[in-house]
C-alpha positions as CSV (number, residue, x, y, z in Angstrom):
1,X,-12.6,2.6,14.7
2,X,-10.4,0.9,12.1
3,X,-6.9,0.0,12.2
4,X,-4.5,-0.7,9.6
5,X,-1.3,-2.9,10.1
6,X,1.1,-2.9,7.6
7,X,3.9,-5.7,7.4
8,X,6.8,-7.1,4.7
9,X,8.9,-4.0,4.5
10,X,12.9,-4.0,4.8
11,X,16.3,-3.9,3.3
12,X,16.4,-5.4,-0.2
13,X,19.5,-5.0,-2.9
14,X,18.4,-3.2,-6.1
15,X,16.5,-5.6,-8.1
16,X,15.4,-7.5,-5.5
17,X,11.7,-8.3,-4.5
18,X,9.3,-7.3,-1.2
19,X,6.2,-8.2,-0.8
20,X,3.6,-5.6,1.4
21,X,0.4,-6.7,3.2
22,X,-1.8,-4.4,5.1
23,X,-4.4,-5.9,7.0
24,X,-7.6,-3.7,7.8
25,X,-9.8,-4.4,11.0
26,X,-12.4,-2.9,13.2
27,X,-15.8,-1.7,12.3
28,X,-15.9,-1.9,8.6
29,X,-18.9,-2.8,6.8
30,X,-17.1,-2.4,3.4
31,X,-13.7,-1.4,2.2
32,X,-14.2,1.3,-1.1
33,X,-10.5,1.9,-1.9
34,X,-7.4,0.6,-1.1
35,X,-4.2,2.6,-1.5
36,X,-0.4,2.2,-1.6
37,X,2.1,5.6,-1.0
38,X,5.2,6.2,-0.1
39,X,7.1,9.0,1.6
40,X,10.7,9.6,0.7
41,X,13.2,12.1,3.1
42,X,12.6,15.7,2.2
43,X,9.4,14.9,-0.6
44,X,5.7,15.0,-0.8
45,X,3.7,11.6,0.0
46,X,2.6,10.3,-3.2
47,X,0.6,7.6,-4.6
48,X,1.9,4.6,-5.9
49,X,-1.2,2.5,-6.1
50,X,-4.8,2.0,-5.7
51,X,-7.3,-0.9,-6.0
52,X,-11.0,-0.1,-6.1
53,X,-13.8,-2.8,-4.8
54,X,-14.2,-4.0,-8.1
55,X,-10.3,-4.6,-8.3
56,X,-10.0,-1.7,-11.0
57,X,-6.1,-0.6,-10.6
58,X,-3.9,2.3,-11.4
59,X,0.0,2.8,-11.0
60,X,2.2,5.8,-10.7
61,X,4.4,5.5,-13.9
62,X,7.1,5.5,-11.7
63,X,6.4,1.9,-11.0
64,X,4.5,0.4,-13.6
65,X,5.1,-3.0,-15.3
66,X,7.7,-3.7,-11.7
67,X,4.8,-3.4,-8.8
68,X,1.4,-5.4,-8.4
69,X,-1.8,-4.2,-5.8
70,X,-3.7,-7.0,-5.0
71,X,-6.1,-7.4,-2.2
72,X,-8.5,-10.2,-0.4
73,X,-11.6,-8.6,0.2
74,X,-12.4,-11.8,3.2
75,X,-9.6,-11.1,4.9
76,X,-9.4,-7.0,4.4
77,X,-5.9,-7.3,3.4
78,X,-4.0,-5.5,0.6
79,X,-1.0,-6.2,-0.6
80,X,1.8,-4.8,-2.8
81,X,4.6,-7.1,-4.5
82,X,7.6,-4.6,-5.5
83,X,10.1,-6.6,-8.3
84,X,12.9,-5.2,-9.9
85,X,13.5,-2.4,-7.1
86,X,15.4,0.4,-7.8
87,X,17.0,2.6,-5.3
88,X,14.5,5.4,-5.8
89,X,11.9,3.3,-4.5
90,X,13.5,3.8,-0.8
91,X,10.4,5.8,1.2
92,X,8.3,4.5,3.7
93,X,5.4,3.1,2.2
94,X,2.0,3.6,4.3
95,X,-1.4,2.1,3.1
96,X,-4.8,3.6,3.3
97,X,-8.5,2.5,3.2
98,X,-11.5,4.3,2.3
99,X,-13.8,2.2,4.5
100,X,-17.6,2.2,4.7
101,X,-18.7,2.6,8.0
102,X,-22.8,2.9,8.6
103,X,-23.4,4.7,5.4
104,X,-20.7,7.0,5.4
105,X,-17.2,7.2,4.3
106,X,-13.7,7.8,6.3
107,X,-10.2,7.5,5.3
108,X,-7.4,5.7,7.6
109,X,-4.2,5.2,7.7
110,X,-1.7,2.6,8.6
111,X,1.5,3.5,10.4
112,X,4.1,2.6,7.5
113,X,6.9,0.7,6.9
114,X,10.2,1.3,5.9
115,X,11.5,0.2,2.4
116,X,14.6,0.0,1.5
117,X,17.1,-0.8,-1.6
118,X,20.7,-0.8,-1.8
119,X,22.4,0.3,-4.9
């Protein structure tokens, strides 16, 4: 089983900065993918980023040029640093692994954490 904790979310004012981190643990013999979306009330999950092994990355356009995916394949950890927020960006913002497990392949899930900006 693998677990996914997700930290750094919160209130910010519109133009402000957070930082996300979601740390990955359990049996994982490799970590493919590593994703960023959010969930805002009453619309569809979508993503906003994604980080491959090989730290390939690709935005929504919605926040391109304002958010950064990094990740620390060591310590299993993603993270997603949010500048120049806009009050759109309120959601809660969940992060998922593709993880290697024995050969095969299994998405998770992390629990989420709220976002959000004041205008």
């Amino acid at each position: 089983q693998v677990q996914l904790v997700e930290s750094g979310g919160g209130l910010v004012q519109a133009g402000g900065s957070l930082r996300l981190s979601c740390a990955a643990s359990g049996s994982i013999f490799g970590i493919n993918v590593m994703n960023w979306y959010r969930q805002a009330p009453g619309k569809e999950r979508e993503l906003v980023a994604a980080i491959s092994s090989g730290d390939n990355t690709n935005y929504a356009d919605s926040v391109k040029g304002r958010f950064t995916i990094s990740r620390d394949n060591n310590k299993n950890t993603v993270h997603l640093q949010m500048n120049s927020l806009k009050f759109e960006d309120t959601a809660v913002y969940y992060c998922k692994a593709i993880v290697n497990q024995r050969g095969s392949l299994y998405s998770y899930w992390g629990q989420g954490t709220q976002v959000t900006v004041s205008s």
